[in-house]
C-alpha distance (Angstrom), angle and dihedral (degrees) to the residues before:
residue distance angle dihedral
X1 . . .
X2 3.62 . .
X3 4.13 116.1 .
X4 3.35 129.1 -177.3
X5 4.29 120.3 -155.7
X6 3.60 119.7 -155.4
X7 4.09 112.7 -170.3
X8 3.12 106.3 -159.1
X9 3.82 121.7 -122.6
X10 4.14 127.1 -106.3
X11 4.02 133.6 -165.4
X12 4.08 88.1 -82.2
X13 4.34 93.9 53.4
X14 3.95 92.2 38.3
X15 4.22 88.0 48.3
X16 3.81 87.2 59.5
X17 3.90 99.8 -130.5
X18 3.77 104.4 144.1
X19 3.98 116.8 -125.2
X20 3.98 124.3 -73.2
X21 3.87 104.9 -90.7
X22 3.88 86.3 -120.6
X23 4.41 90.2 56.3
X24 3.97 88.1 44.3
X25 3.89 86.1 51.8
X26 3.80 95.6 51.8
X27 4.12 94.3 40.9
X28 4.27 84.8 44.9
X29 3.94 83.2 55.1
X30 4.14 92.8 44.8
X31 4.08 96.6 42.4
X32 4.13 81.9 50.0
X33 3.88 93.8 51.3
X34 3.85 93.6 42.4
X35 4.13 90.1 45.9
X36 3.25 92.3 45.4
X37 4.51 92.6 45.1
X38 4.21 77.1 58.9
X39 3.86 88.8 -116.5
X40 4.18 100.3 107.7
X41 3.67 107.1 75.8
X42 3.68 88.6 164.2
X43 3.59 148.9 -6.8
X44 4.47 145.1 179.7
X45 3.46 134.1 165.1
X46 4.11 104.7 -140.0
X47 3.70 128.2 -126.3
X48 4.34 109.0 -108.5
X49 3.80 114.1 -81.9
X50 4.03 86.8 -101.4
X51 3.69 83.9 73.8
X52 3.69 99.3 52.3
X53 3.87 135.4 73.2
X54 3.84 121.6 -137.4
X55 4.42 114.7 -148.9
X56 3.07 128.2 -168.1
X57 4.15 134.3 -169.3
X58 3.94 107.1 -158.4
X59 3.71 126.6 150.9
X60 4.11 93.0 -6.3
X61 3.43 88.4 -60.0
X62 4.22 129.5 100.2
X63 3.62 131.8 -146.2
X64 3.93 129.1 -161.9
X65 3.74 118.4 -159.1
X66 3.39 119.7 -175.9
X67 4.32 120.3 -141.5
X68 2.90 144.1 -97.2
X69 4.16 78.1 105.3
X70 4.16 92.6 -172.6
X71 4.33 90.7 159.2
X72 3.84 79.5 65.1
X73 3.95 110.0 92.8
X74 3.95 96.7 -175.2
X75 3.51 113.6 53.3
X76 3.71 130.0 -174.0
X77 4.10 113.0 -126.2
X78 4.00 105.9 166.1
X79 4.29 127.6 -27.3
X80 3.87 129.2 -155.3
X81 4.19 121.1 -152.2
X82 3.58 102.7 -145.3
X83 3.89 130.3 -165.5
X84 3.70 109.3 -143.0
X85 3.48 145.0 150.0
X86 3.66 98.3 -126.1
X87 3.81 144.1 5.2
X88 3.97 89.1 -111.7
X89 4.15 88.9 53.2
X90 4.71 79.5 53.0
X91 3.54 83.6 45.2
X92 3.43 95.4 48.7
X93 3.76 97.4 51.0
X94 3.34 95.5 37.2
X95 3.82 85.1 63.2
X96 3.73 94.8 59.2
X97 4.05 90.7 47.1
X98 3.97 88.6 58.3
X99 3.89 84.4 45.8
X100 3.80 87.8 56.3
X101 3.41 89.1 47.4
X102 3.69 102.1 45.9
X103 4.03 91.5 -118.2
X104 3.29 139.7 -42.9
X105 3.78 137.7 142.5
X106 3.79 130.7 -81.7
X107 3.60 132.9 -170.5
X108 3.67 115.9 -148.9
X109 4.23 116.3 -156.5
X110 3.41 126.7 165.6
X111 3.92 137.1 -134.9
X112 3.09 131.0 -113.7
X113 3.65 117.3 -116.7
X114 3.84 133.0 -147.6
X115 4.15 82.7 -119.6
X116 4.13 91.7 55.1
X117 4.22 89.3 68.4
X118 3.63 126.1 64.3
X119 3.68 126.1 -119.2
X120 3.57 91.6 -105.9
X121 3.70 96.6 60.7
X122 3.50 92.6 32.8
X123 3.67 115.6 35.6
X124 3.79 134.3 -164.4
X125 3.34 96.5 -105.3
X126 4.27 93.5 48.8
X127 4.09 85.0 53.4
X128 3.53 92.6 58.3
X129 3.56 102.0 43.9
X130 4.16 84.3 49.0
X131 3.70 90.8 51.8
X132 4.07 91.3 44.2
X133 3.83 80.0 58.5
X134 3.37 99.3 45.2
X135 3.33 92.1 61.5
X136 3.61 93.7 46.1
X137 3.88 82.1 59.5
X138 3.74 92.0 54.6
X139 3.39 83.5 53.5
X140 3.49 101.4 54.7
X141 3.99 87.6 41.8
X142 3.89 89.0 69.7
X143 3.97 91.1 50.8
């Protein structure tokens, strides 16, 4: 199963300093270990809010707001897609990443999978053009 982590940002991610050399050292180490277990499929730290845009389609009509987004009270800082068996084995790692970080808080959510829809709501023919785009993605990703 396919999970994606979202740690949730603090004062020091949304203020845009990068990490202490020492911290990026330790979470280098951790994202090596957990690509190299075959669980990390993928993984970013993001840019603060003030660097970010928020739009929104309501009514016909779109509105761009630009960041800092300080109404929000759960912010985004980084995420990780993870490969695992289980939630427990997501839980597990996602354990020893707040470790590496010295705490925090992550919120695991899983992905829907071609297998979690039935054939009537998703059709053979739907599945393949997904996975024909998937690749395509996979494909881009290497660009």
């Amino acid at each position: 199963m396919r999970i994606m982590g979202l740690l949730k940002a603090d004062e020091h991610s949304e203020a845009g300093a990068p990490p202490s050399m020492e911290l990026m050292e330790r979470m280098g180490r951790f994202v090596e270990e957990i690509t190299r277990a075959g669980v990390m499929l993928g993984s970013d730290g993001l840019k603060p809010t003030s660097a970010g845009k928020r739009v929104r389609l309501a009514d016909g009509k779109v509105t761009v707001t630009d960041g800092p987004f300080t109404e929000s009270k759960e912010l985004i800082a980084s995420y990780a897609l993870f490969q695992v068996e289980t939630m427990e084995e997501a839980v597990k790692w996602t354990t020893r990443f707040l470790e590496v970080l010295g705490g925090g808080q992550c919120e695991l959510r899983p992905l829907f999978e071609a297998s979690d829809f039935s054939p009537e709501s998703f059709p053979p023919e739907a599945a393949a053009r997904e996975e024909a785009t998937r690749k395509e993605m996979a494909r881009n990703a290497l660009k």
